[in-house]
C-alpha positions in Angstrom: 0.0 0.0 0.0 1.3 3.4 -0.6 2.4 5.8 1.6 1.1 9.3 1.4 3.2 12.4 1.4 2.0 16.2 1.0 3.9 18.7 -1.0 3.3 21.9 0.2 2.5 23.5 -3.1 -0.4 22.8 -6.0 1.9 23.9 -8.9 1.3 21.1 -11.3 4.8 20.8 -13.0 6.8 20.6 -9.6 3.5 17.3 -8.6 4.3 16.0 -11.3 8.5 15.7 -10.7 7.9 14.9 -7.4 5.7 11.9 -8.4 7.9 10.2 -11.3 10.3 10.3 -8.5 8.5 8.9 -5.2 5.7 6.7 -6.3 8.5 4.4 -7.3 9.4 3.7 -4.0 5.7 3.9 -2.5 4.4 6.9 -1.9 1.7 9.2 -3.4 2.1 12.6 -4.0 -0.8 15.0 -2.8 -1.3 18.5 -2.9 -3.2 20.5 -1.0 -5.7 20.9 -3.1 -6.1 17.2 -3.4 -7.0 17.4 0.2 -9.2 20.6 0.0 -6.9 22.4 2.1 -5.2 26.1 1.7 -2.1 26.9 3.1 -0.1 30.2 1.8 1.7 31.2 5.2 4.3 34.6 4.7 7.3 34.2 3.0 9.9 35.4 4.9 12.6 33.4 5.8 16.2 34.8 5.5 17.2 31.7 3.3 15.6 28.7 1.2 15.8 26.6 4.8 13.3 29.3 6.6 11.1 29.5 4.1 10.7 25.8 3.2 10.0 25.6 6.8 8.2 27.9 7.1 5.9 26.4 4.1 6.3 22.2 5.4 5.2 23.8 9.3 2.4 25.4 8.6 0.9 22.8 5.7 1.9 20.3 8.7 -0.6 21.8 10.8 -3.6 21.6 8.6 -3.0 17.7 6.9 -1.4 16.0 9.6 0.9 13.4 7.1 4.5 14.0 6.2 5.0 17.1 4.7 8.1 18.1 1.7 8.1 21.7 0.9 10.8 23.1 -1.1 11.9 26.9 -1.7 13.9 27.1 -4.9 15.6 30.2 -6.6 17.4 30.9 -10.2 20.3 33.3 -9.0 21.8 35.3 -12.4 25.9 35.6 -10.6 26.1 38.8 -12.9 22.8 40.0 -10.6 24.9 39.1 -7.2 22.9 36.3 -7.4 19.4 38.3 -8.0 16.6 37.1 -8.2 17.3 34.0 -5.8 14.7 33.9 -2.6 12.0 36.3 -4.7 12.3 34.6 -8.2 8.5 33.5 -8.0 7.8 36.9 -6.5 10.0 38.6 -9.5 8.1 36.8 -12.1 4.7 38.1 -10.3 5.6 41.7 -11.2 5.4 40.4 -14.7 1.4 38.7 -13.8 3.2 35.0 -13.5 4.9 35.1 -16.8 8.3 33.5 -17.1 8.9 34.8 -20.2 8.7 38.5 -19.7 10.4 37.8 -16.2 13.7 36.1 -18.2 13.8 38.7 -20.6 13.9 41.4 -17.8 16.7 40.0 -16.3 18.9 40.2 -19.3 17.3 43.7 -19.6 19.1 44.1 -15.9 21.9 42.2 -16.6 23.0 44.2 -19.8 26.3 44.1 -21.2 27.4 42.4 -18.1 29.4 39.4 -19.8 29.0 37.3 -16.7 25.9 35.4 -17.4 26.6 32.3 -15.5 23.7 30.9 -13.3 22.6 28.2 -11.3 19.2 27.3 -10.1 19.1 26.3 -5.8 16.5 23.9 -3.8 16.1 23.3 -0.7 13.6 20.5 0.5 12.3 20.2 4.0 10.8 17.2 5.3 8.6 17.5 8.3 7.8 13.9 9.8 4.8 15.0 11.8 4.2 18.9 13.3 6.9 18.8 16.0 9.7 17.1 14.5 12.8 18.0 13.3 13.1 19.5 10.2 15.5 17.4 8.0 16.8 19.3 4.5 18.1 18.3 1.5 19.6 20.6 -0.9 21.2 20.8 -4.5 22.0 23.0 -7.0 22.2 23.3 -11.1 25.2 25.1 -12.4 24.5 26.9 -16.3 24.2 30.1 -17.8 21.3 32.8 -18.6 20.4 32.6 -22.0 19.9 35.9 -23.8 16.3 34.6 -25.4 13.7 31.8 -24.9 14.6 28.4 -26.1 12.4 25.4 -26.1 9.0 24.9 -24.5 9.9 22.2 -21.9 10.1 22.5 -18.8 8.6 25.1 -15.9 9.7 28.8 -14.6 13.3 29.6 -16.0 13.9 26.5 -17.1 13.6 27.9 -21.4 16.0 31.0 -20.3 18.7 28.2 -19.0 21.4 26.6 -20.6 22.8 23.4 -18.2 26.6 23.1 -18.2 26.4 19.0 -17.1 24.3 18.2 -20.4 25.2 21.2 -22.6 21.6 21.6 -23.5 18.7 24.3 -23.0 16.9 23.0 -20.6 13.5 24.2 -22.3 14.8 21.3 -24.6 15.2 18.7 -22.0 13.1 15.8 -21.3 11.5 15.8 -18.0 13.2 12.0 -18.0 16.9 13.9 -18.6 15.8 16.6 -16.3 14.8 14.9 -13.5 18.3 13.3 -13.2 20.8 16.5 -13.1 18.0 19.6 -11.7 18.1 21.4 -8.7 15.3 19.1 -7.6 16.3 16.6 -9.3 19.6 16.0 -6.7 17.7 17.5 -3.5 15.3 15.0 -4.4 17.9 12.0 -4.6 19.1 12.8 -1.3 15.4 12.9 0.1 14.9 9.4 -1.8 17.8 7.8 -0.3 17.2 8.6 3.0 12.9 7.7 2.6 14.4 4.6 1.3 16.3 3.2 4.4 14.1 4.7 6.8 
């Protein structure tokens, strides 16, 4: 019988990584919504760990399972690592839409040549409300790309070229994808340690 985990977010395309990854080993994947639950507590943590705490504590309160939240950030190094902790948020100013957000940060970015980049998660597992937090991190070295490539992928993914595959990831399978991301390697830490638990 499966076990159940909650992710502490309904955004479709980060349910659907999550599950190619865990329900191999057992578990199903629910949302919040899948429970008819809404949790959306403040943002604002000093780092990824506070805030995917702060997201897996207070989705912990209302669903009383395991709980994985994960705060993840595209930092542009010729930015000083802008717009890391408030790239969702950056995106918002643009009404959600990744693709104006990526072409305002090359607008930022300029003729700055330094257009390396790298994409950070950090997951945090909650057991039950008052355990201890346990996180598991990884990050996705690449560049900005000046333009819009592919249609693959979520968020920055089509403005990021990886330098482990030397491919846009708005080219990249989710298969490929899942296997050298952000998530991706947060999530194979998370995996091992579910798996011996």
């Amino acid at each position: 019988m499966n076990k159940e985990i909650v992710i502490a977010t309904n955004n479709r395309g980060k349910q659907k990584e999550y599950l190619e990854m865990l329900n191999p080993i057992g578990y199903m994947v629910l949302t919040p919504r899948d429970l008819c639950v809404e949790s959306n507590p403040e943002e604002n943590g000093k780092n990824y760990r506070e805030n995917s705490y702060i997201k897996a504590l207070a989705l912990s309160k209302l669903v009383h399972r395991p709980v994985i939240a994960d705060d993840s950030g595209f930092e542009v190094e010729g930015l000083d690592g802008f717009p890391g902790l408030y790239s969702s948020r950056f995106a918002d100013e643009y009404g959600g839409d990744y693709h104006k957000a990526g072409l305002a940060l090359n607008e930022k970015l300029g003729d700055n040549p330094n257009r390396n980049a790298k994409f950070h998660c950090c997951i945090c597992l909650l057991e039950k409300e008052d355990a201890k937090p346990l996180y598991f991190e990884g990050d996705f070295k690449g560049t900005l790309l000046p333009s819009w490539s592919g249609d693959h992928g979520f968020g920055y993914d089509p403005f990021f070229h990886s330098e482990e595959l030397n491919l846009d990831m708005g080219l990249a399978s989710d298969e490929i994808k899942n296997k050298v991301s952000h998530r991706g390697k947060a999530l194979q830490k998370l995996l091992v340690y579910l798996a011996i638990k």
